[in-house]
Structure formats: structure tokens, C-alpha cells
C-alpha positions as CSV (number, residue, x, y, z in Angstrom):
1,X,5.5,39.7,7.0
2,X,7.3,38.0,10.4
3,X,3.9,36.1,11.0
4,X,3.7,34.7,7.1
5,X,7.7,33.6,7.2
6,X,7.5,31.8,10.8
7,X,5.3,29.0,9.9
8,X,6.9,28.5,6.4
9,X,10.5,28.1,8.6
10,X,8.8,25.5,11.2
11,X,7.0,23.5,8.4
12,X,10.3,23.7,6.8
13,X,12.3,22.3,10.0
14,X,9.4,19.8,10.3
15,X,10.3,18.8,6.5
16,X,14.1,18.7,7.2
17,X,13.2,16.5,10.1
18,X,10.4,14.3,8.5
19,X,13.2,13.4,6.1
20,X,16.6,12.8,8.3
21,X,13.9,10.5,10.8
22,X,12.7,8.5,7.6
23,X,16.2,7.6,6.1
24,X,18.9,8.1,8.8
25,X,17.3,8.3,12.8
26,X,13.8,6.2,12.5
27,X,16.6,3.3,11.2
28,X,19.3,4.2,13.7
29,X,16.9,4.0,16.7
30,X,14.5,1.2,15.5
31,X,11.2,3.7,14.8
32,X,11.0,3.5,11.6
33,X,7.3,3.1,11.9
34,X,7.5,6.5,13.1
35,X,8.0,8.2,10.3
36,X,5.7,5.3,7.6
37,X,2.5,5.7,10.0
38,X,3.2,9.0,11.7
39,X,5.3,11.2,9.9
40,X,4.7,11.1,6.5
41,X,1.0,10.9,6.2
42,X,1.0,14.1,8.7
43,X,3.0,15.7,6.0
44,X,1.3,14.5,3.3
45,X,-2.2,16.1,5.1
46,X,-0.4,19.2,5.6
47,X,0.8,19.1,2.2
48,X,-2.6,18.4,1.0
49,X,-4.1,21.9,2.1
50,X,-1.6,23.9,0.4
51,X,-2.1,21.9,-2.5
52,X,-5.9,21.9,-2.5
53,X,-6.6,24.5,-5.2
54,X,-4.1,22.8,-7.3
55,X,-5.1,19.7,-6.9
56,X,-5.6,18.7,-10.9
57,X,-2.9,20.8,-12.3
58,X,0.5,19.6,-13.7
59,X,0.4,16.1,-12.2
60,X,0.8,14.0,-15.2
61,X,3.9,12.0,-13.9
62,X,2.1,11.3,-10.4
63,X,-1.3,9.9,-11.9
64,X,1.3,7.5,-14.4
65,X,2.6,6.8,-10.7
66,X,-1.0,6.5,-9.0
67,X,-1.8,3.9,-11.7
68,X,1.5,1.8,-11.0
69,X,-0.1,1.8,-7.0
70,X,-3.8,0.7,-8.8
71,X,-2.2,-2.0,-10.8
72,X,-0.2,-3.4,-8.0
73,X,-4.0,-4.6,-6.8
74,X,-3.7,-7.1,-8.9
75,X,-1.5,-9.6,-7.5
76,X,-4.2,-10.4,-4.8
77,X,-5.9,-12.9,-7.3
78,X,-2.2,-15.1,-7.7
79,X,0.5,-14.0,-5.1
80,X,2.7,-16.6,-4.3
81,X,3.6,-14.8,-0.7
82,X,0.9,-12.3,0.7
83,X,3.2,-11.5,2.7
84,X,6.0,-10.1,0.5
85,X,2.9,-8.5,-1.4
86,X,1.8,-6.5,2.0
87,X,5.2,-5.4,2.7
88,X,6.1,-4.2,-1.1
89,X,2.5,-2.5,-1.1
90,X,3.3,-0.3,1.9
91,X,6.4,0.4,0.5
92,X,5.1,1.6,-2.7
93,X,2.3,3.3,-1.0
94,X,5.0,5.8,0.9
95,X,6.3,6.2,-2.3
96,X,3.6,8.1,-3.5
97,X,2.5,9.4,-0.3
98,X,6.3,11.1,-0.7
99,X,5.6,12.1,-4.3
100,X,2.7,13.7,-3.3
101,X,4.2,15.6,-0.4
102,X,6.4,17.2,-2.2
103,X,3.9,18.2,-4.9
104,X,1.7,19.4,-2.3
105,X,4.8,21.7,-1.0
106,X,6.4,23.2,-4.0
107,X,3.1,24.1,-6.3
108,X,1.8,27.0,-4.5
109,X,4.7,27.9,-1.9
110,X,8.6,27.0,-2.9
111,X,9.5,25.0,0.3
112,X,11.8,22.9,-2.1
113,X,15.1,24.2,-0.6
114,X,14.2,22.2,3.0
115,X,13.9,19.4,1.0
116,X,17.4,19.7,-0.2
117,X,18.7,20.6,2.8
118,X,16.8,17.3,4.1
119,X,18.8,15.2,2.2
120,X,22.2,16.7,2.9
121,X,21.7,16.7,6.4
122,X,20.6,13.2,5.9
123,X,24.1,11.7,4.6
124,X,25.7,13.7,7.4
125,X,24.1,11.9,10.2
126,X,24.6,8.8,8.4
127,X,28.2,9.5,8.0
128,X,28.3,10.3,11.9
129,X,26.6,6.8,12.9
130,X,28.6,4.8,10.8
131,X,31.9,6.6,12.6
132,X,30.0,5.6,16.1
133,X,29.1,2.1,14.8
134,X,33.0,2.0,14.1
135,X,32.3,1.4,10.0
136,X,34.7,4.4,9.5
137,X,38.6,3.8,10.3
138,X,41.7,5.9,9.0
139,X,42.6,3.4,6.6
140,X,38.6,3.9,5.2
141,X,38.6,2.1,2.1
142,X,39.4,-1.0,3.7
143,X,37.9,-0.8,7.4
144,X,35.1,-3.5,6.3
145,X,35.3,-6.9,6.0
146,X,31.9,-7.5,5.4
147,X,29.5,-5.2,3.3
148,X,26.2,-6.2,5.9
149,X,27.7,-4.7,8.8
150,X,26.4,-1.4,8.3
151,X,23.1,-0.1,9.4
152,X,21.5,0.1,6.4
153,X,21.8,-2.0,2.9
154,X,25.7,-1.1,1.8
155,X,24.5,0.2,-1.4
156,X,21.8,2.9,0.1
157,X,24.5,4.9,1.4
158,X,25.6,5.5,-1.9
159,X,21.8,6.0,-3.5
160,X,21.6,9.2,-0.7
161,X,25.2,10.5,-1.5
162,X,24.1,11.0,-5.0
163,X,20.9,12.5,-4.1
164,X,22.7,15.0,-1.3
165,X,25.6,16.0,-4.2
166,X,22.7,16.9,-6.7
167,X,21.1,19.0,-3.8
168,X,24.5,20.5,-3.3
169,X,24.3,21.3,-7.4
170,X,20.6,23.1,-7.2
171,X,21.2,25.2,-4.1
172,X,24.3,26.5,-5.2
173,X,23.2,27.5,-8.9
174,X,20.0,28.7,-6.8
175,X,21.7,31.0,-4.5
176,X,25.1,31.1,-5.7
177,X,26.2,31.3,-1.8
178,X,29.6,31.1,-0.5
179,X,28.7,28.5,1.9
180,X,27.1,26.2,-0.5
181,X,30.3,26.5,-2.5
182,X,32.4,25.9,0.0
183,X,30.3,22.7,0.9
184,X,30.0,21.9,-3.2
185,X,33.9,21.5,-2.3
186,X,34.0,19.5,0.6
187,X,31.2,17.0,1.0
188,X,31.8,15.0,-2.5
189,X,35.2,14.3,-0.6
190,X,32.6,12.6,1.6
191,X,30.9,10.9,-0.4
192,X,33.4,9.3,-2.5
193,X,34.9,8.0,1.0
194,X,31.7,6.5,2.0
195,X,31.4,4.7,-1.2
196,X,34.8,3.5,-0.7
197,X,33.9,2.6,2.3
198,X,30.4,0.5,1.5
199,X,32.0,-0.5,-1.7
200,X,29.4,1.0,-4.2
201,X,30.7,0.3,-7.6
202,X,28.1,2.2,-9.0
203,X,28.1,4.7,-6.8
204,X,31.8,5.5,-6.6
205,X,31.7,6.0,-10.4
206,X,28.5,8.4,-10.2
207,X,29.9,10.4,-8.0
208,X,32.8,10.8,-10.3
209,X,30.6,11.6,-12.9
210,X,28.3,13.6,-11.7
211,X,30.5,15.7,-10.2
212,X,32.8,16.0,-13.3
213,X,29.2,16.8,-15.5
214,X,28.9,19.8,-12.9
215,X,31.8,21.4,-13.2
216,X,32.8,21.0,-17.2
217,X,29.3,20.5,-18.5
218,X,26.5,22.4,-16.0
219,X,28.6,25.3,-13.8
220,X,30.1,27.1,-16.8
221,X,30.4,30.5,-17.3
222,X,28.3,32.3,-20.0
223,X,30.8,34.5,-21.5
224,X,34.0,34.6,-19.9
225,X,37.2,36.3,-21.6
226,X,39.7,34.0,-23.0
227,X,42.1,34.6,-19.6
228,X,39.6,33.8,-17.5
229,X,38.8,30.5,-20.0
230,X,42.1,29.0,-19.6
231,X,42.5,29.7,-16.2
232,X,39.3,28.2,-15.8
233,X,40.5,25.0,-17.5
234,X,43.9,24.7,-16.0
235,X,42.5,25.1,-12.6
236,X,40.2,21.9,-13.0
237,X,42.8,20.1,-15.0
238,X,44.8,20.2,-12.2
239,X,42.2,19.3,-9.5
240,X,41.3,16.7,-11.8
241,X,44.8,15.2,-11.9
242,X,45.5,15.5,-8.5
243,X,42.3,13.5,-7.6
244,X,42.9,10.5,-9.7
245,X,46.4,10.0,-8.9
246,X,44.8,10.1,-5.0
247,X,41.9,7.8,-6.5
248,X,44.4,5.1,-7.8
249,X,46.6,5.3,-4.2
250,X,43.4,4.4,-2.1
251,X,41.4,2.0,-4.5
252,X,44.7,0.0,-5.0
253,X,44.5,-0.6,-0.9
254,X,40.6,-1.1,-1.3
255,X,38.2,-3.9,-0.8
256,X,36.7,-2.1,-3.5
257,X,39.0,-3.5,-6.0
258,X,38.5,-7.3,-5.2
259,X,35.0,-6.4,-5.7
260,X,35.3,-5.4,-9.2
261,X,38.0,-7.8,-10.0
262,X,35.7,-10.6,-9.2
263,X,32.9,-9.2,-11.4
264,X,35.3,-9.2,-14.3
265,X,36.7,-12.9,-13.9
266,X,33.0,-14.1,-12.8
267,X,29.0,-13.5,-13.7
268,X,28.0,-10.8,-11.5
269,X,25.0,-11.8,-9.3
270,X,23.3,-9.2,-10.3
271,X,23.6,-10.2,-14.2
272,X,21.9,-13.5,-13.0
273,X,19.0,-11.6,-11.6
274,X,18.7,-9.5,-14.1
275,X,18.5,-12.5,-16.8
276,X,15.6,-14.3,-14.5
277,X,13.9,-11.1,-14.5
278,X,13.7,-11.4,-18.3
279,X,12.6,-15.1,-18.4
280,X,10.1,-14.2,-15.7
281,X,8.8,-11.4,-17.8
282,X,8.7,-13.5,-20.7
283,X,6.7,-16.2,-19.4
284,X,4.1,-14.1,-17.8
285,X,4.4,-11.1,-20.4
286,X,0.6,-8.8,-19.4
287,X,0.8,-8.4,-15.5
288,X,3.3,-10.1,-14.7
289,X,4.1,-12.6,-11.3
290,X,2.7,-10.1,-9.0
291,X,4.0,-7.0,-6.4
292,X,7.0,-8.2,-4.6
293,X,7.1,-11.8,-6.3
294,X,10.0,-11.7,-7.9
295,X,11.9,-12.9,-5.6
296,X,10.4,-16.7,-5.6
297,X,11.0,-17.2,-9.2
298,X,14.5,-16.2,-8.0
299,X,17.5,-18.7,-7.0
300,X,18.7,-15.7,-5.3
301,X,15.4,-15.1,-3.7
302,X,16.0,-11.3,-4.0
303,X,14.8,-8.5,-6.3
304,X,16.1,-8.0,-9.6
305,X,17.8,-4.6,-8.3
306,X,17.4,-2.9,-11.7
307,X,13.5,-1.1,-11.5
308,X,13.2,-1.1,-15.5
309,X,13.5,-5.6,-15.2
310,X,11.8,-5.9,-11.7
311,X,8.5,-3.8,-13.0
312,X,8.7,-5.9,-16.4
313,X,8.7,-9.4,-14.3
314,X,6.3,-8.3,-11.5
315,X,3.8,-6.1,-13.6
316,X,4.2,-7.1,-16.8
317,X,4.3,-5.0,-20.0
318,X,1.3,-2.6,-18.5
319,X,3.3,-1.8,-15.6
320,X,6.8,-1.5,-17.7
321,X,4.9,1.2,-20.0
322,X,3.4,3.1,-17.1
323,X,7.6,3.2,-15.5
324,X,9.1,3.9,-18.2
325,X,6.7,7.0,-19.2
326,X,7.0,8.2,-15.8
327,X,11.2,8.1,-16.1
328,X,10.6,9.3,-19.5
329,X,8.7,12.2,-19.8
330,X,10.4,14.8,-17.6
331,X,13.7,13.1,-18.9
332,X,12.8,14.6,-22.3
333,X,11.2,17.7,-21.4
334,X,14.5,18.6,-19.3
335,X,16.2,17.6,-23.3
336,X,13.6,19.9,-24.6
337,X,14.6,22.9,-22.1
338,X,18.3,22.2,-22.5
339,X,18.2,22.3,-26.6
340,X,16.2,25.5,-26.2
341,X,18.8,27.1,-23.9
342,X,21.9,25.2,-23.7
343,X,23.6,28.1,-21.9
344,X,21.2,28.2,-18.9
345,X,22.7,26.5,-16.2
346,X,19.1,24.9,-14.2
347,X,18.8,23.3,-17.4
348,X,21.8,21.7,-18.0
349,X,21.2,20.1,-14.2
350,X,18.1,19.0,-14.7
351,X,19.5,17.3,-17.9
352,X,22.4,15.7,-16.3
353,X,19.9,14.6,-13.4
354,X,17.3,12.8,-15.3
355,X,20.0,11.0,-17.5
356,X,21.8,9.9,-14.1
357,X,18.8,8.8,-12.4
358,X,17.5,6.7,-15.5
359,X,21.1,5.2,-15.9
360,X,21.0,4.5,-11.9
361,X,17.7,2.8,-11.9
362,X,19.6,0.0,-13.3
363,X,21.1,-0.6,-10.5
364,X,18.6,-0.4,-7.8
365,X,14.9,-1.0,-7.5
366,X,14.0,3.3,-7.0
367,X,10.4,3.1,-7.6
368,X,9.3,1.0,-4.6
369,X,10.8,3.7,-2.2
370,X,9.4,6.1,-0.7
371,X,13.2,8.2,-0.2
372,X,14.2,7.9,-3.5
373,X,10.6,8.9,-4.9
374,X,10.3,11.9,-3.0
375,X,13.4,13.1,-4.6
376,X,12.8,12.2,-8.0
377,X,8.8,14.2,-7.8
378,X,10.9,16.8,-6.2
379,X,13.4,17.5,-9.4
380,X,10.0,17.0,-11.8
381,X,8.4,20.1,-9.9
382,X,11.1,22.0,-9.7
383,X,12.0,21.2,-13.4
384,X,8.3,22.4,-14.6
385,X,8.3,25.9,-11.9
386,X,11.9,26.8,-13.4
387,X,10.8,26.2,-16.9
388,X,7.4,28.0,-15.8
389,X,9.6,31.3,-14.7
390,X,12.3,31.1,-17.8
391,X,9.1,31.5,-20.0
392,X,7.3,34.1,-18.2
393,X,11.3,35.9,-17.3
């Protein structure tokens, strides 16, 4: 039994690493070539031989994802930057290199908890370089007077706070551990200071949310007594109330608040992008401008930072049909489950992430990275092996 458990622990360290080096260390020291080149296909190989005798089963969402990669092909017969094209196609290329990896490592053995673990760890680090980078002060929510100071893009902070909580979520309904409770305590704490800090609007109110979903909505008991109910309620009303009148005091002091001040009195930048995306779509309406195109039909010259406009504009309407039933489909099987059962708990979190992660995804570009990707295939499998054991339970 020793000899079967110590490789599943060192591939499982080798995970936890893989993952902390691709979005946290391979940045912080420059290698991220490392982990694009090196890491992740070595993974993805390993991940490949436990995943060879299931190699056509259950993998509907990553073929829709395969044939997003295929159709991206296209754009060799009319980019406007190769370039941008070559960059965007490695990109989306680790993407589902990191779908398949996890795939690979959660259909036959369960190594799904070092993913989680992974992406805690991740924020952690993160949270520690941007204290030795001196991004973090005491007076946090408005030690930054510009947003591209930090290491990486502001926002992406944010995008692996929300991933890390939603570990936090899993784990603890999982294993039901004092330690992961204590932790399901403490680190959103965290993360609502570092999007204070990077000055996430979106993520800042996710975080919010998310958490809030977990505690009224997902982490509820299944029959408590009607002392234990009210208790119950009183106890989080309270936390509740103490929080926001903390919330208010810092984001009245926060850079924050200019930020969303000027997005009320002014067109948000991201609006504009969002409205080129559509004339861009509209005026090439079957495949689109191309893989990573977008961005010269832009006056901004960036992405459209919402994935359901940018796939629309740069792949047309085949590519926004392929997205959207990959979003789609375990978004209403987790509906499915959760109607079924709306008192088991994995299927209230599996609801609340799918609905999150759609609503996110118009705010950020998700499906051209390989980080976010990797999560997202992770939740689908663990989704279809928990839905697996509930009917066989």
C-alpha cells in the first residue's frame, strides 16, 4: 500500500509545483518558458498514461475545446499580425494542454485535491511577492498609485483569488477539516485585501458574492433544529454586518472608489471594447478577423476582455457556438444536479461555480489561458465523478 501512495504524493507535489511555477514563480523569476515548454507538456505526457484507457470517454467539453484550437487555423489565410497570431496560438494551445492534464489526472485516479491545493498555494506566493515588491503597505487599499506596477496584469490577481476561494469551498465540503475551515475563515480576508489593493472592481464584488453564496446558499445544514437555525442566522448576520461597516471604512480611503466613480460619470474603456467587438463581429460575421486580431480593429489596440465578444469578433459565429456550448453544457448539467438534489451541498457549489465563472467571463478573456482553463476542466470532471458517485451512492 506504501509503494502505490508514494508516487501518487510526488506526482501530486510535482502538480502543486507545476502550477505555483506556471502562475506565481516562472513570472516572478522570468522562466516562464519553463513551465509553457517544460512543465506542462511533461505533465500533460504523464497525464496521458493514466488517461490512456480512457482516452474517448466523457470528453465532450474538451473535443468542443479541441475544435476552438482547429478553427483558430484559420486565420493563417488573412492575419493582419502573424505575430499576435503565434503568440495567442501558444497561448491557447496551453490551454488545452491544461485541460487535458487535468483530465488525464482525475479520470482514473482522484489527484484533484493537489490541484486545489495548487491554486491556494498560488495566491499565497503571490501575496508574499507583492509584500517584497513593496505593492502591500498598512494603509493597503491605497498603497498604489499606479495599477501596472505589479508583477502581473492588476486584474489576474483577482482571477486566482476567486479560483483559490472556490478551492477553499470544495476541499472543505470534501473533507470537512478543521484546518480548511479555519483557512475558509481567514484567506477571503486576503483576498478581498488584494483586490483592494489591485483595484479589481469585479473581483472585489465576486469575492463578496461568492463567499456570501457559500455560506447562505451552499454550506447549509440539512436538518438543523430551530435553535440551532437561528443561531445559525444571527451568527452570520452579525459577521455580515460587521464586515460591511469595515468594507465602507476602507473603500471610502480607496483608490478603489475613484475607480468606480469615474466609470459612473464616464464610458468605461472596457464598454468601448466591448462595442468594437460587436461591429467587428458584425462585419465579418462566419470566422471572424482572425486568432489574436482583435486588437487592430481596436483604437485601444487591446482585447475585448470579455471571452463571449472577443470569440464572436475573432472567430466568428462558428467559434461563438463552439464557446458558448463549452460554458454551457456543464453550466446546465450542474442546474440539472442541483434541481435533482437541492439539499446536497457539491451540487449547490458546482451550481454557484459555473454561474460565477460564466458571469466572470465578461470580464476577462478566460478561454485563451492556460491557468484559467485548467481550472475550469478541473470543476467539469469533478462535477461529472461526483454526479457519477451520488448515482451509484
Amino acid at each position: 500500500m506504501k509503494k502505490k501512495k508514494q508516487p501518487k504524493i510526488l506526482l501530486g507535489i510535482f502538480i502543486i509545483f507545476v502550477i505555483i511555477f506556471l502562475n506565481a514563480l516562472g513570472p516572478y523569476f522570468q522562466l516562464q518558458q519553463i513551465a509553457t515548454l517544460g512543465l506542462l507538456p511533461l505533465l500533460a505526457v504523464i497525464a496521458f498514461f493514466y488517461d490512456a484507457k480512457h482516452s474517448h470517454s466523457n470528453k465532450k467539453e474538451f473535443f468542443i475545446f479541441l475544435m476552438i484550437f482547429l478553427l483558430s487555423f484559420t486565420t493563417i489565410y488573412y492575419y493582419k499580425g502573424f505575430d499576435e497570431f503565434k503568440i495567442t496560438l501558444s497561448l491557447l494551445f496551453g490551454a488545452i494542454i491544461s485541460a487535458y492534464i487535468v483530465i488525464g489526472l482525475t479520470s482514473k485516479i482522484n489527484f484533484s485535491s493537489f490541484f486545489h491545493i495548487g491554486y491556494i498555494l498560488t495566491i499565497i506566493i503571490l501575496f508574499v511577492i507583492m509584500i517584497l515588491n513593496g505593492n502591500i503597505s498598512v494603509n493597503f487599499a491605497s498603497a498604489i498609485d499606479f495599477r501596472d506596477r505589479f508583477m502581473l496584469n492588476a486584474n489576474a490577481y483577482s482571477y486566482y483569488c476567486i479560483f483559490a476561494n472556490f478551492s477553499l469551498f470544495y476541499l472543505y465540503l470534501k473533507y470537512r477539516s478543521k484546518p480548511v475551515f479555519l483557512m475558509l475563515l481567514i484567506l477571503p480576508i486576503l483576498f478581498l485585501i488584494i483586490a483592494f489593493t489591485t483595484q479589481s472592481r469585479a473581483g472585489l464584488f465576486l469575492i463578496v458574492v461568492i463567499n456570501l453564496g457559500f455560506w447562505l446558499f451552499v454550506n447549509k445544514p440539512k436538518e438543523p433544529s430551530k435553535i440551532a437555525k437561528l443561531v445559525r442566522k444571527l451568527f452570520i448576520t452579525s459577521v455580515i454586518v460587521l464586515l460591511t461597516f469595515q468594507f465602507i471604512k476602507i473603500y471610502e480611503g480607496s483608490r478603489i472608489k475613484n475607480r468606480v466613480v469615474q466609470t459612473a460619470n464616464r464610458q468605461d474603456s472596457r464598454e468601448v471594447l466591448i462595442e468594437e467587438g460587436i461591429e467587428v463581429f458584425k462585419q465579418n460575421p462566419i470566422l471572424g478577423v482572425g486568432l489574436g486580431q482583435f486588437p487592430f480593429y481596436s483604437k485601444y489596440r487591446l482585447f475585448t476582455h470579455n471571452s463571449y465578444i472577443e470569440i464572436l469578433a475573432e472567430q466568428g459565429i462558428i467559434g461563438g457556438v463552439l464557446l458558448f456550448s463549452l460554458f454551457l453544457i456543464p453550466t446546465f448539467k450542474s442546474i440539472k444536479n442541483y434541481r435533482s438534489d437541492k439539499n446536497n451541498p457539491l451540487y449547490k457549489f458546482y451550481f454557484l461555480f459555473f454561474i460565477t465563472f460564466l458571469i466572470y467571463n465578461n470580464f476577462y478573456v478566460f478561454y485563451k489561458f492556460p491557468f484559467s482553463m485548467m481550472y475550469f476542466f478541473l470543476i467539469i470532471s469533478l462535477q461529472k465523478r461526483d454526479t457519477i458517485s451520488e448515482k451509484i451512492g
